[in-house]
C-alpha positions as CSV (number, residue, x, y, z in Angstrom):
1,X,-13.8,-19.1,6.9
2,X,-11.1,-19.7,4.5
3,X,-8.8,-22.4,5.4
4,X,-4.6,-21.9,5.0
5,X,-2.9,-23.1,2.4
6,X,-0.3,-25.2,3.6
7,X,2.5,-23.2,1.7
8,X,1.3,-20.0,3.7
9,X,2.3,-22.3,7.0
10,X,6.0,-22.2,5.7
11,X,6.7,-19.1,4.6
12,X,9.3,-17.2,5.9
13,X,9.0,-13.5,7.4
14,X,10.8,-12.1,4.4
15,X,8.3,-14.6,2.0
16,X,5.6,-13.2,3.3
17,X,6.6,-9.5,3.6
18,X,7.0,-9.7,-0.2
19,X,3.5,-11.4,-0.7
20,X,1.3,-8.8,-3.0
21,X,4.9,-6.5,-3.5
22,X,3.8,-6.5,-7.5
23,X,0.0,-6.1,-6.8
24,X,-0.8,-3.4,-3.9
25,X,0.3,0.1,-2.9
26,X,-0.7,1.4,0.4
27,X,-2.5,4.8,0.4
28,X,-1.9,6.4,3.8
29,X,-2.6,10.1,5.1
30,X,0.2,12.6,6.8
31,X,0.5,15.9,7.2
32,X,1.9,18.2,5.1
33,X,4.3,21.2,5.9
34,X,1.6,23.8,5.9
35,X,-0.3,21.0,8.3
36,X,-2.5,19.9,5.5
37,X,-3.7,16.8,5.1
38,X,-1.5,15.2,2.3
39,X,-1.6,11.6,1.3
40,X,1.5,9.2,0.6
41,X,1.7,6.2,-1.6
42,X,3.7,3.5,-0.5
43,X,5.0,0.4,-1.7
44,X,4.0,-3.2,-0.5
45,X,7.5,-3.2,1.3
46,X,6.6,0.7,2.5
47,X,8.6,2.5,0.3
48,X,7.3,6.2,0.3
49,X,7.2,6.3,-3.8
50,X,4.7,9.8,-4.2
51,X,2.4,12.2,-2.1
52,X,-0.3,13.8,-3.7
53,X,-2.6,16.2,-2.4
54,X,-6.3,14.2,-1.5
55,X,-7.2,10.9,-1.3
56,X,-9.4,10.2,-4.3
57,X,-6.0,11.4,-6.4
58,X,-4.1,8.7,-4.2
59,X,-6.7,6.3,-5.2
60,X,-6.4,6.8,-9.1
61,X,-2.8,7.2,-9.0
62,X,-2.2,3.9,-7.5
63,X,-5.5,2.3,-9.7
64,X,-3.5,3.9,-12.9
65,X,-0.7,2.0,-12.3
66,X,-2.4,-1.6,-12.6
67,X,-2.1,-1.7,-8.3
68,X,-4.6,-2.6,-6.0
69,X,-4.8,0.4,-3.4
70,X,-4.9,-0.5,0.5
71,X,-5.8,2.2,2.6
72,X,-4.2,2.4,5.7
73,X,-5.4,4.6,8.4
């Protein structure tokens, strides 16, 4: 197991809500209007910044844009 750093003891919610804002993008399925199955990217914070229409294009999108995708389910 991977200890704690002691700064992650201190950090405040809003410290830690912004850790990985610059480094991930959260990939995360919804439903479209015609009820298919669309996928939105989101920011670290969960700003809904595109929707594209699979998964693997979510993927790339994100990857293209020097992020590391998180899917979230």
């Amino acid at each position: 197991m991977t200890p704690i750093s002691p700064l992650m003891r201190h950090m405040s919610a809003r410290e830690f809500a912004l850790l990985g804002m610059e480094a991930l993008a959260y990939v995360k399925p919804k439903q479209g209007d015609d009820n298919a199955v669309i996928f939105a990217i989101h920011t670290a914070d969960g700003n809904e910044v595109a929707v594209v229409a699979n998964r693997d294009l979510a993927l790339a999108t994100v990857r293209q844009n020097d992020l590391i995708p998180v899917s979230v389910h």
